[in-house]
N, C-alpha and C positions, 0 to 999 in steps of 0.2 A: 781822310779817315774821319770818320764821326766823332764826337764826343765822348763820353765815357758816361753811364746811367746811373747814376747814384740812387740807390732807395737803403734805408736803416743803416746810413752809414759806411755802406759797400757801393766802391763803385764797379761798372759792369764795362768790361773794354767792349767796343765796336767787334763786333762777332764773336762775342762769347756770351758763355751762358753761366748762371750761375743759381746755387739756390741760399736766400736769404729770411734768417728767422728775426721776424720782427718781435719786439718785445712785449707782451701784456702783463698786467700784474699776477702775480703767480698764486697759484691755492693756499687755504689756508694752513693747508699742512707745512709752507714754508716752501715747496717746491716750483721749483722755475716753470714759468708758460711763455710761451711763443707761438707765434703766428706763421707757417712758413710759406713762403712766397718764393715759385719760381721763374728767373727772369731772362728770354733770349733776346736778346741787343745783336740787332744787325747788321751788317757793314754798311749798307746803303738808309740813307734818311726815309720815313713816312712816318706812321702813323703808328700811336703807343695807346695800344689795348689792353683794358683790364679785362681777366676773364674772371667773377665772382662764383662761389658756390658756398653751400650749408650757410647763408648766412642764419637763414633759421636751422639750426643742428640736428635735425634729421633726417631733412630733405638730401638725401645722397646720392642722387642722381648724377649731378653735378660734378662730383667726386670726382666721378668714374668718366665723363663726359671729357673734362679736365688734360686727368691723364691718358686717354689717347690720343688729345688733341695734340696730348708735346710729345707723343711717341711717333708721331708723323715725323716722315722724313723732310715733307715737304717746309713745314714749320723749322726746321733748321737754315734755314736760308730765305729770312724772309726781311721784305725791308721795311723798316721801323724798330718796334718793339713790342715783345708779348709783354703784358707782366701776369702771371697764372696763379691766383687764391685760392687751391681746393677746399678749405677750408677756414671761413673766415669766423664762425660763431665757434672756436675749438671748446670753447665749457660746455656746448649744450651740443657739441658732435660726441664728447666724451662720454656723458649723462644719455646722452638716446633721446634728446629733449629738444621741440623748436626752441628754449626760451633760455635764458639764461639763467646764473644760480641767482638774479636777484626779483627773479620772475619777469623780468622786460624782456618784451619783445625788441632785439638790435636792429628790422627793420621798421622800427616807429622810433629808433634812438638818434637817428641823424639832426643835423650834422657834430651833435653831440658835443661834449666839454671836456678838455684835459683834467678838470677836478669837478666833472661831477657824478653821476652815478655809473656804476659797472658797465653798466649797456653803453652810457652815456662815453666812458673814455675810449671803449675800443669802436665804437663810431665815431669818436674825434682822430684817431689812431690810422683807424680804414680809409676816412676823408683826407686824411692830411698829408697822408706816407702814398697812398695807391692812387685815389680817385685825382686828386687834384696835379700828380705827377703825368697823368694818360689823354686822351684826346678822345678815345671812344671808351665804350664798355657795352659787357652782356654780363647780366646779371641772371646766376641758373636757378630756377625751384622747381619745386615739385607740390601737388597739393599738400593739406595737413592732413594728421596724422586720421587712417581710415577711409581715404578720399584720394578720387584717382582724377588727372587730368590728361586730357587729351593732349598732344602736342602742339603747343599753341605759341605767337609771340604778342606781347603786350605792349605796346607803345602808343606814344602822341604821334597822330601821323601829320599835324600841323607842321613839328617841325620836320622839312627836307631831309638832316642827316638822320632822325632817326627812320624817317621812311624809308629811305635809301636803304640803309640796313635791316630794316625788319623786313622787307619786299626781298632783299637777296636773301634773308637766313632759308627764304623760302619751306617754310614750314605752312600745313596745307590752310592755316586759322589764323588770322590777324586780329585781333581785339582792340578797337581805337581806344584805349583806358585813359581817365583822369587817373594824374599822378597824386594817390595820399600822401600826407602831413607825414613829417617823420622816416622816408623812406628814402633812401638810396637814391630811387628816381629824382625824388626833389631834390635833394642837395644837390647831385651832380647836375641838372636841368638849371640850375639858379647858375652853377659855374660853367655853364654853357658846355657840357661836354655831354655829346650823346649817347643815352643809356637805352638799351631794349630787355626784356624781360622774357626769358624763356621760361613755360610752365609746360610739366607734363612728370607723367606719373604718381606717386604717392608717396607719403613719408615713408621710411628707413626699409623700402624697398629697391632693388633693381628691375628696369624693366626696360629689355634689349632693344626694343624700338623706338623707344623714347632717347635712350643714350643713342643708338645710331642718329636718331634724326639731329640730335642736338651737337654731334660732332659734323656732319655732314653741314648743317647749318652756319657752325663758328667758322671751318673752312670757308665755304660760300661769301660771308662776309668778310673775310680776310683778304679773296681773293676781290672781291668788289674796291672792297677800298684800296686796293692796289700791293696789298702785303704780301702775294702769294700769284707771282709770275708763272707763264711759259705753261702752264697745265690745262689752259681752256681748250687748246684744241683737241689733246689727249681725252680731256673728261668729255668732249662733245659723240668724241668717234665708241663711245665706251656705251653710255650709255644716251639713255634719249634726253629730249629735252623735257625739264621738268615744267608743269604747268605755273604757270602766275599763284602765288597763295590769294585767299580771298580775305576780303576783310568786311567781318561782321559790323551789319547796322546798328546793333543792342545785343543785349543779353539777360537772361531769366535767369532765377533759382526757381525751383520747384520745391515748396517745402509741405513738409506733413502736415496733412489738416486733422490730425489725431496722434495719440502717442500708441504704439505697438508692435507689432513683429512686422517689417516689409519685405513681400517677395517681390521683388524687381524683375523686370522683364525685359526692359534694353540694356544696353550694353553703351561704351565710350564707341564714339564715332557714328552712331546710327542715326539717320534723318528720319525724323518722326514728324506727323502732322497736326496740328491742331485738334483739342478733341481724342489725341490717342493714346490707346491704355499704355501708361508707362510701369507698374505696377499696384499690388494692393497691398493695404496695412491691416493687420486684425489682431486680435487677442490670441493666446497661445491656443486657444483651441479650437481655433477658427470660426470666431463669433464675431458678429456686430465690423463685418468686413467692410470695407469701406477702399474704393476705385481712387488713384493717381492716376490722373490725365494732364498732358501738355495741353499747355496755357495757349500755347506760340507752336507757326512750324519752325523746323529750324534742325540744329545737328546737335547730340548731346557730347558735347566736350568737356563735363564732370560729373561724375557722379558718389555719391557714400558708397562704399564697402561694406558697412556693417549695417547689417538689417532691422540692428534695436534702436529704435528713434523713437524720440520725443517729439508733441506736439512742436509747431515752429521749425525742426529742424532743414537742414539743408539738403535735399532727396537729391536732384538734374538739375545741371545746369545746360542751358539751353541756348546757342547762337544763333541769330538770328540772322539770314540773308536776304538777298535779292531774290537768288534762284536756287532754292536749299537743295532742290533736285542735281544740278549739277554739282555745286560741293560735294553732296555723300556720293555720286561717283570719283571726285577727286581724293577723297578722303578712303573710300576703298582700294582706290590706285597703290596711295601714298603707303599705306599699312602691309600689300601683298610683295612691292619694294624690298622694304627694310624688314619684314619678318623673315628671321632665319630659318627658316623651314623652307625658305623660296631659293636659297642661297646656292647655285650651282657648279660654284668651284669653293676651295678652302676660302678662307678670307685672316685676314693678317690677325686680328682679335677672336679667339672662340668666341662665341656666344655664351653671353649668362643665361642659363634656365634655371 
């Protein structure tokens, strides 16, 4: 029989599950805050995964992503250890806010200080109690607030274990990203445990294929690294095999070359060509209009929401391939999939609309 998992003080026997509220400092009203964390400790030894969400507090994707990951049957019997964070930024999940009440951002607060500022403890808190207790993690977001992402994962594909896992979360966009100062990524990258970064959606939305992709993914890499036995030949006979995700060369923003009202004309996931109208910006009465076009060909995996921009602003973001023509067939694949509208028996979760 295994050990027993200790996190905040509780320990967790070999095939039990438990949930534990770590401590934060509490509001100023005097009232108690806690962090809750739920953890299933499995009989058999492997691998202790962090699952991260809200670290910025209104990306709530995650949330939800989370919780049907641990309503899986299959996640009860699995060998190593989940450890499950739906909520790790709770001040700024409370407020509707990325940022915290001391205006820092917690993923620029790593690896943070037991005495120094707000962001700065419960980054010493998350490093010290989760991250540095686990062996892998997936860290979930969503764009900021008015800004949509395609479902994409973010990783160094230098190193091995995080390729390994970003190639299985198999999500149809891989982004080879340099890790910034201050984030998650780094701290846990310096203590050698591999971190990947799921983005899609937008702040303090739901949006059901983004949460399908992102459970369908955490599974995927569960079952990679050996956490989640005996279902491959099941999931083979069920459905097809899914394609290779791609992984982007670079990546653009498209920003406004004037400030105004923009009517947008693409959409997330659409392969656009160099030279083509993405939309136009003009004054409210449709004066002194002025044309958005792609810089790059490539597929747009983000875009703004809101149409009032300022000069500078951040309009498309634009990935860049080999073969962008095959992506946005795989990309329309991926979308016709996991949209509930395509769904031809019940399925264990309603859909959120």
């Amino acid at each position: 029989m295994r050990e027993g998992f200790t996190l905040g003080g509780v320990t967790v026997k070999a095939g039990a599950q438990a949930q534990i509220d770590l401590r934060i400092p509490n509001l100023y009203t005097h009232d108690p805050m806690s962090c809750p964390v739920y953890v299933i400790h499995g009989r058999k030894p492997g691998p202790i995964l962090f699952l991260s969400g809200a670290i910025h507090g209104d990306e709530i994707n995650g949330v939800e992503i989370i919780r049907r990951v641990l309503k899986r049957k299959s996640v009860n019997r699995i060998n190593g250890t989940l450890v499950a964070v739906p909520v790790v930024n709770i001040f700024g999940f409370i407020s509707q806010t990325r940022y915290l009440p001391d205006r820092r951002d917690l993923n620029r607060s790593f690896p943070g200080s037991e005495s120094g500022s707000l962001a700065g403890r419960i980054a010493h808190m998350f490093l010290t109690e989760i991250v540095k207790k686990c062996t892998h993690g997936i860290d979930l977001h969503t764009a900021a607030i008015h800004r949509d992402n395609f479902p994409q994962i973010r990783a160094v594909l230098s190193n091995p274990e995080v390729a390994r896992m970003a190639r299985a979360f198999n999500s149809p966009v891989i982004l080879n990203t340099p890790i910034a100062e201050g984030t998650l990524r780094n701290s846990a990258e310096k203590l050698n445990i591999p971190v990947i970064v799921y983005e899609a959606g937008e702040a303090l939305r739901f949006d059901e294929v983004a949460i399908r992709a992102g459970v369908k993914g955490i599974v995927a890499v569960m079952r990679e690294l050996g956490m989640i036995t005996g279902a491959k030949q099941q999931q083979k006979q069920q459905q097809p095999k899914p394609r290779d995700p791609f992984e982007a060369k670079s990546s653009t923003w498209v920003r406004a070359p004037k400030s105004g009202i923009l009517r947008a004309n693409k959409s997330l996931g659409m392969k656009v060509s160099k030279g083509e109208f993405l939309g136009a910006i003009s004054d409210p009465f449709g004066e002194d209009e002025e044309r958005v076009t792609a810089p790059v060909e490539g597929i747009i995996i983000g875009r703004t929401n809101i149409p009032l921009v300022n000069e500078g602003e951040a309009l498309f973001h634009i990935a860049r391939f080999e073969n962008a023509g095959e992506v946005g067939d795989h990309v329309e694949e991926f979308q016709q999939l996991l949209d509930p509208a395509m769904d031809q028996k019940p399925t264990a979760e309603l859909p959120i609309v």
